[in-house]
C-alpha positions in Angstrom: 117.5 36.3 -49.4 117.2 33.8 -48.3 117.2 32.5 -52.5 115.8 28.9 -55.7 114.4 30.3 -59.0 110.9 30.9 -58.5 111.8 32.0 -55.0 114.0 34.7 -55.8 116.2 35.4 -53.6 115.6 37.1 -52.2 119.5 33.8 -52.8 119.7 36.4 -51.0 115.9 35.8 -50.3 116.3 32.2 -49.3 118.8 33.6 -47.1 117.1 35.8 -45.2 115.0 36.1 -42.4 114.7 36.6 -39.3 113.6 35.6 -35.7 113.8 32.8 -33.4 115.1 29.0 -35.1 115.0 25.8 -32.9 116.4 22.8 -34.5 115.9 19.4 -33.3 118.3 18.3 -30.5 119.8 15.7 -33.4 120.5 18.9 -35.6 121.8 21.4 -32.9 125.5 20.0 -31.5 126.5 20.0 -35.4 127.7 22.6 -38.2 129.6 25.9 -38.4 128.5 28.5 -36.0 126.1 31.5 -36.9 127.4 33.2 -40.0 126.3 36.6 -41.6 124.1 35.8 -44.5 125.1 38.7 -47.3 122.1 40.5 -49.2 123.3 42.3 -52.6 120.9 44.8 -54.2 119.7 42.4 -57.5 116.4 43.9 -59.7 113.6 41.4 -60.6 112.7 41.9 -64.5 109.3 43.5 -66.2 108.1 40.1 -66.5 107.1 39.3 -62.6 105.1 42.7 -62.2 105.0 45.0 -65.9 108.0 46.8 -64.8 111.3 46.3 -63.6 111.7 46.2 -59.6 114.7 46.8 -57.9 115.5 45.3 -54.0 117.8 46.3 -51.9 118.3 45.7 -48.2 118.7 48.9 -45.7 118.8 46.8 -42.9 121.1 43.3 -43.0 121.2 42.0 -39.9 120.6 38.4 -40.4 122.5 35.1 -39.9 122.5 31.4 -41.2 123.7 28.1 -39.7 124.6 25.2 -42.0 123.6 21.5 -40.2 124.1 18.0 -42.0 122.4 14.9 -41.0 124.4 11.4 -41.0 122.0 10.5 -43.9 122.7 13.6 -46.0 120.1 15.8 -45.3 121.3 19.4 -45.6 119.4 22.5 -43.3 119.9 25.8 -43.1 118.9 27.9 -40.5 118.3 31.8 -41.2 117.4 34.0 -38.4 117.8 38.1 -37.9 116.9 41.3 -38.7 116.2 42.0 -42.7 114.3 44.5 -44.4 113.7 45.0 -48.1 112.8 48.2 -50.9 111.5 47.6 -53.3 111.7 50.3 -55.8 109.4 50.9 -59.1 112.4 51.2 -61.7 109.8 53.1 -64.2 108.4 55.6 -61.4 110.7 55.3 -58.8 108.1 54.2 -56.3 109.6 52.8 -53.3 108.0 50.7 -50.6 110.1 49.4 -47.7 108.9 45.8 -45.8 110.2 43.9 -42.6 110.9 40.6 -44.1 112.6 39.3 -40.7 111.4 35.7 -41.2 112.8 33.2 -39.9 113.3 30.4 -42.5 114.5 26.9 -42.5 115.3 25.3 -45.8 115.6 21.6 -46.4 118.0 19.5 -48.8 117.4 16.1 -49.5 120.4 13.9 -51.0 118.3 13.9 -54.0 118.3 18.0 -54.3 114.5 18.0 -53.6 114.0 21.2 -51.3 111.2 22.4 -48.7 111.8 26.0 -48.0 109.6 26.9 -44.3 109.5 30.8 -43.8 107.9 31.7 -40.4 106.7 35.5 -39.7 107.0 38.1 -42.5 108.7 37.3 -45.6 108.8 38.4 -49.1 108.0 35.9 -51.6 108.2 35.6 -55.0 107.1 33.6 -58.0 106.6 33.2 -61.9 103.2 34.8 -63.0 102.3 31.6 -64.0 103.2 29.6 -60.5 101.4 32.3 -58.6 98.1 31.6 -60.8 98.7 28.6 -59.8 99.4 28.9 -56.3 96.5 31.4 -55.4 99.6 34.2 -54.6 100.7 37.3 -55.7 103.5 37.3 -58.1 105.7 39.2 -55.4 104.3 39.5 -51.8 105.1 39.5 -48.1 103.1 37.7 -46.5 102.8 37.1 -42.3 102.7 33.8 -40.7 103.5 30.2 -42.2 104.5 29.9 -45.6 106.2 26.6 -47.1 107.3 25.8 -50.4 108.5 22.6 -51.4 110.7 21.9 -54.8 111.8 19.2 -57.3 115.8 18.6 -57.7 115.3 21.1 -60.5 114.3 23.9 -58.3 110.6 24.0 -59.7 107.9 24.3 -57.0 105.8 21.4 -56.3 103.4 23.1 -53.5 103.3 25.7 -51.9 101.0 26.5 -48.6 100.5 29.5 -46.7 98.9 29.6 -43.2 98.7 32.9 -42.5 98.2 36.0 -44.9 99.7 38.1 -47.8 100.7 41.3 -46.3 101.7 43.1 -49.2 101.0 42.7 -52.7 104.1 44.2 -53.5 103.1 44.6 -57.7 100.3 46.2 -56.6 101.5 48.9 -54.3 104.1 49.9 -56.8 102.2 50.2 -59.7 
């Protein structure tokens, strides 16, 4: 929940997920302490899968850490436990994934983003983005996963070193 248009949310995506974070020794004597990252139920529209899906989070357990960098570079730390349904709003269809992360998310000064998941996460994108990306449309996918965005919060890249887990259209449908 961690979550950045194409990466939805799951604003509550870009927020969430879990595991272990280090930060470089620069990064770690600054910013707030550990703070719960919230995860509100939100539904992703007919257009990402032909039909409407609905995600909630049974399990919130996940935190986030804000750290700034003298030259204004902005990172955010998520780590935790998260899981996600996601529910077939036509059938009612529900799968429920471990999307424990963690992630790391970037800000440059100029608002360009690179958004690194580690471990399971749910991923989403615009059908068009995921033709171009070689991805599912909305997926959890294991391992590696980073995304990097223009100050307009379009992707640029996107690279996964690891797998897609789930193909979460295609287990609903």
């Amino acid at each position: 929940m961690r979550r950045i248009g194409v990466i939805v949310a799951l604003g509550a995506l870009l927020g969430m997920f879990g595991g272990v974070v280090t930060a470089s020794p620069a990064l770690a004597a600054r910013g707030p302490k550990w703070q719960i990252v919230p995860a509100d139920p939100f539904t992703l529209p007919a257009t990402f899968c032909g039909f409407g899906i609905g995600v909630s989070f049974p399990v919130n357990k996940e935190y986030s850490k804000l750290l700034k960098t003298p030259d204004g570079v902005v990172a955010t730390l998520t780590t935790g436990a998260l899981t996600a349904s996601f529910t077939n709003l036509g059938t009612g269809k529900t799968i429920t994934e471990n999307i424990s992360g963690p992630l790391k998310t970037t800000v440059s000064p100029d608002g360009s983003a690179v958004v690194a998941f580690k471990g399971l996460t749910a991923f989403v994108l615009e059908p068009a983005q995921a033709k171009q990306f070689g991805l599912p449309i909305v997926s959890v996918t294991a391992g590696a996963l980073t995304a990097s965005f223009d100050p307009d919060g379009n992707p640029v890249s996107v690279s996964l070193q690891g797998h897609v887990q789930v193909d979460i259209c295609a287990a609903l449908s």
